[in-house]
C-alpha positions in Angstrom: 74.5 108.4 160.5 73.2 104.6 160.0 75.3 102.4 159.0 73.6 101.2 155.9 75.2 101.5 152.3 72.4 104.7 151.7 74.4 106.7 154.1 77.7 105.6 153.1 79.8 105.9 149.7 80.1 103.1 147.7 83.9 102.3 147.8 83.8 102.7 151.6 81.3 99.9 151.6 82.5 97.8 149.3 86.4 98.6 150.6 84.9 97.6 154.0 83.1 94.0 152.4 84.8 93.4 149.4 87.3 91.0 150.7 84.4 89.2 152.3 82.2 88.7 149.5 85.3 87.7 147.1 86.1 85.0 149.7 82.4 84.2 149.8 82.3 84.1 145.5 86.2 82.2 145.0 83.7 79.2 147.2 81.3 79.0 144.0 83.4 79.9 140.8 86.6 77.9 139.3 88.6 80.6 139.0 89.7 84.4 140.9 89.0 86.6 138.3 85.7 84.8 137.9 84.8 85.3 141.7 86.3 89.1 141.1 83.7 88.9 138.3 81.0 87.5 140.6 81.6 90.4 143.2 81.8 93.5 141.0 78.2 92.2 139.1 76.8 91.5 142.4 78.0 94.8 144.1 76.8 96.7 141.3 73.4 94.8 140.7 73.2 95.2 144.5 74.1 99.3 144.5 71.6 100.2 142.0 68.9 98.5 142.5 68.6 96.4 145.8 70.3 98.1 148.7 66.9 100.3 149.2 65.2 97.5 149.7 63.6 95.8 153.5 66.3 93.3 154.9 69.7 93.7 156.3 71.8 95.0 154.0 74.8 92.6 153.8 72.6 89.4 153.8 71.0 91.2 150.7 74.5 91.2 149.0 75.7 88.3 149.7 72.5 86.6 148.5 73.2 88.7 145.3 76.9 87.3 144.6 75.3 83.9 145.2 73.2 84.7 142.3 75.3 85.8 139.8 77.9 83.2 140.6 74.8 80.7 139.9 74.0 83.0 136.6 78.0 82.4 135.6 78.1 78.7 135.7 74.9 78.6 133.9 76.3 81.2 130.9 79.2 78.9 131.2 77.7 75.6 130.7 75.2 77.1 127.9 78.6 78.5 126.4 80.4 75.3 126.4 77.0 73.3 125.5 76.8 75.4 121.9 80.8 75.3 121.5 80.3 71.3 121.8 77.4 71.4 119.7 78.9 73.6 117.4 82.4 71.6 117.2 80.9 68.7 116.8 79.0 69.9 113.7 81.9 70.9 112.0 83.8 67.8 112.8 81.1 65.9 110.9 80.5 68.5 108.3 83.7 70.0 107.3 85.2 67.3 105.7 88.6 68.6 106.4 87.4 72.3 104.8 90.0 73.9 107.5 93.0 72.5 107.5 95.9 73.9 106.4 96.6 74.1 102.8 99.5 74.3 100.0 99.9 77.5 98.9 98.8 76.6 95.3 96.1 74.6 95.9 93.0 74.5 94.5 90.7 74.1 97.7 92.7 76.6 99.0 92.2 79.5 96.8 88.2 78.5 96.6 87.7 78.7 100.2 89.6 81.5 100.6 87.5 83.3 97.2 84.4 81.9 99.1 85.5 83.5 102.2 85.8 86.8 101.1 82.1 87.0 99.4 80.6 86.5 102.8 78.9 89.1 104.4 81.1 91.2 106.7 79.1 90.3 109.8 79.5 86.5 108.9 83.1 86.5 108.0 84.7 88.2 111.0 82.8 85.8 112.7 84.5 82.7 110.9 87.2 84.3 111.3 87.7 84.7 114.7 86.1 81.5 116.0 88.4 79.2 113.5 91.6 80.9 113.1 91.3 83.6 116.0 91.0 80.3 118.0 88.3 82.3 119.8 85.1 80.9 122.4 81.8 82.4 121.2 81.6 84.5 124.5 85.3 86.1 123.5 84.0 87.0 120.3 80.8 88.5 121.6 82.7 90.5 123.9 85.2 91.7 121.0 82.2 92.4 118.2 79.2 94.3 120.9 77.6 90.8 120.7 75.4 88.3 122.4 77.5 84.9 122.5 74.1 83.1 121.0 74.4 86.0 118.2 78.0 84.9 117.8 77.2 81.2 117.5 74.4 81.7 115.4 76.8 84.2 112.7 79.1 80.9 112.8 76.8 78.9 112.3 75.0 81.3 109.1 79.0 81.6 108.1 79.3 77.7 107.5 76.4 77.1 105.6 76.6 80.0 103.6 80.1 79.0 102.9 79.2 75.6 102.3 76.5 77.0 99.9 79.3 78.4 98.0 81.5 76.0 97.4 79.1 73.9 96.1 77.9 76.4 93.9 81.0 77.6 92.2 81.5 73.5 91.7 83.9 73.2 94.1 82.6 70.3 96.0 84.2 69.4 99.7 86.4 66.5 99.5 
């Protein structure tokens, strides 16, 4: 038999390189579990659809983590971009809309009414990014969503709530 990962199993392959490419991946992430990350997209990526391909084999999969380590800090800065962007946005706009509140007051009970006429979708959003303390990748992850489709719900959620506030003549301070 050839030694070439169509002849062999996948886990004695990647038992027999894994430690190699993670060493290879910890040089072009921040962090392990990133790197593991890195490996397990590559080595999949790599399994599936590009070990049947012309080259040597290995060369081919290292080239592959070197990609998606690439595609990670890219995701990573667009993710941080739109949570800056996003931050930012509400700094200016919020007028101090989130802070905490007495438990009798005014403001407090119309956000919280406002809150609850939002659309589902919208709200658990809101939720989750402001009080869940959570990055629009997390809450992608945790709803079966894109993190643009998360950021974008946020950003729906805040002018919608905005919307009504205003409406229900409850201006923002």
């Amino acid at each position: 038999m050839e030694d070439t990962p169509q002849h062999e199993s996948w886990k004695d392959w990647f038992r027999q390189h894994g430690p190699k490419l993670l060493l290879f991946a910890r040089q072009a992430t921040r962090t392990r579990a990133d790197a593991e990350d890195v490996v397990q997209e590559a080595f999949v990526r790599f399994w599936r659809y590009q070990r049947k391909l012309g080259g040597e084999p290995l060369g081919l999969l290292f080239a592959s983590v070197r990609r998606a380590a690439v595609d990670l800090a890219r995701r990573n800065l667009r993710r941080a971009q739109r949570e800056l962007t996003a931050e930012s946005e509400l700094a200016e706009d919020d007028g101090g809309l989130f802070e905490v509140l007495g438990e009798n007051d005014d403001r407090r009970v119309a956000i919280e009414t406002a809150i609850r006429h939002l659309p589902d979708k919208l709200r658990e959003v809101l939720v989750l990014k402001i009080w869940g303390e959570r990055t629009f990748e997390e809450i992608g992850t945790q709803l079966g969503l894109s993190a643009n489709t998360a950021a974008s719900r946020y950003r729906y959620a805040l002018i919608a709530l905005r919307k009504l506030l205003i409406t229900d003549n409850c201006p923002l301070p």
